[in-house]
C-alpha positions in Angstrom: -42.2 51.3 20.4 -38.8 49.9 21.8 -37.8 46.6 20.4 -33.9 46.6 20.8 -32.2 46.3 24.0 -28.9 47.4 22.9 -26.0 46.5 25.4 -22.5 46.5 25.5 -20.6 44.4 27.5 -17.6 45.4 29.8 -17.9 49.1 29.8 -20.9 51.4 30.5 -22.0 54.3 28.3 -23.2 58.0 27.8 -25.9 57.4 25.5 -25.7 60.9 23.5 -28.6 60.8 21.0 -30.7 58.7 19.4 -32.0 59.0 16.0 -30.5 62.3 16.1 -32.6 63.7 19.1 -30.3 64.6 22.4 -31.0 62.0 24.9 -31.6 63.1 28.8 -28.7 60.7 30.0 -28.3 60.2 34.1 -24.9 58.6 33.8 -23.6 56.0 32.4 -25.7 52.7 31.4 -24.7 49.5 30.0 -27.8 48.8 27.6 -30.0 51.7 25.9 -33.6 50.6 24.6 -33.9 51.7 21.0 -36.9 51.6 18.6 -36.5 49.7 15.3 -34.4 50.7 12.1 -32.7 53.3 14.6 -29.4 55.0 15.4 -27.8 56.1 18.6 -24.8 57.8 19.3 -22.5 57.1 22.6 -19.5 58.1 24.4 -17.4 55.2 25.7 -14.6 56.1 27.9 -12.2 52.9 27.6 -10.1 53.4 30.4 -10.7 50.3 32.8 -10.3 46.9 30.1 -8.4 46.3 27.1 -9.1 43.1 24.6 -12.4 41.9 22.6 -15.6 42.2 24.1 -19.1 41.8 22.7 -21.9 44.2 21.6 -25.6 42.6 20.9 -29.2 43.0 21.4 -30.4 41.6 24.4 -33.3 40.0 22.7 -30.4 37.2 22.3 -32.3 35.5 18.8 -31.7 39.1 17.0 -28.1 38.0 17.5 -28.8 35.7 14.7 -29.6 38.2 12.5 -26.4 40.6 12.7 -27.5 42.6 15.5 -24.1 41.8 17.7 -20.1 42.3 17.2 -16.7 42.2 18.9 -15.2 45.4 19.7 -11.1 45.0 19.7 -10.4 48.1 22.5 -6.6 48.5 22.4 -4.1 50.8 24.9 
């Protein structure tokens, strides 16, 4: 069951795993569905923005309960 639309703003991602199982990526995505409690593992290139932008759940009231954060992404 997939309860966590995880998405990160500004630059798309290779989602690499999740929970520890290889992921069958077609490019790059800017939110991964993840089932609770869980872990994924991506590969950001941060070539095209520098500055603060935002990671969350799109579910946007998880937001209340820690499930978002700034990433700082610096030259």
């Amino acid at each position: 069951m997939y309860l966590h639309p995880f998405h990160i703003h500004v630059n798309d991602f290779q989602v690499m795993s999740v929970n520890g199982k290889p992921y069958d990526a077609h490019g790059r995505q800017d939110t991964v569905d993840l089932p609770m409690e869980s872990e994924v593992v991506v590969r950001i290139p941060f070539d095209d923005f520098v500055g603060k932008t935002v990671y969350h759940c799109h579910l946007m009231f998880h937001g209340d309960f820690g499930m978002m954060g700034l990433l700082n992404i610096v030259k």
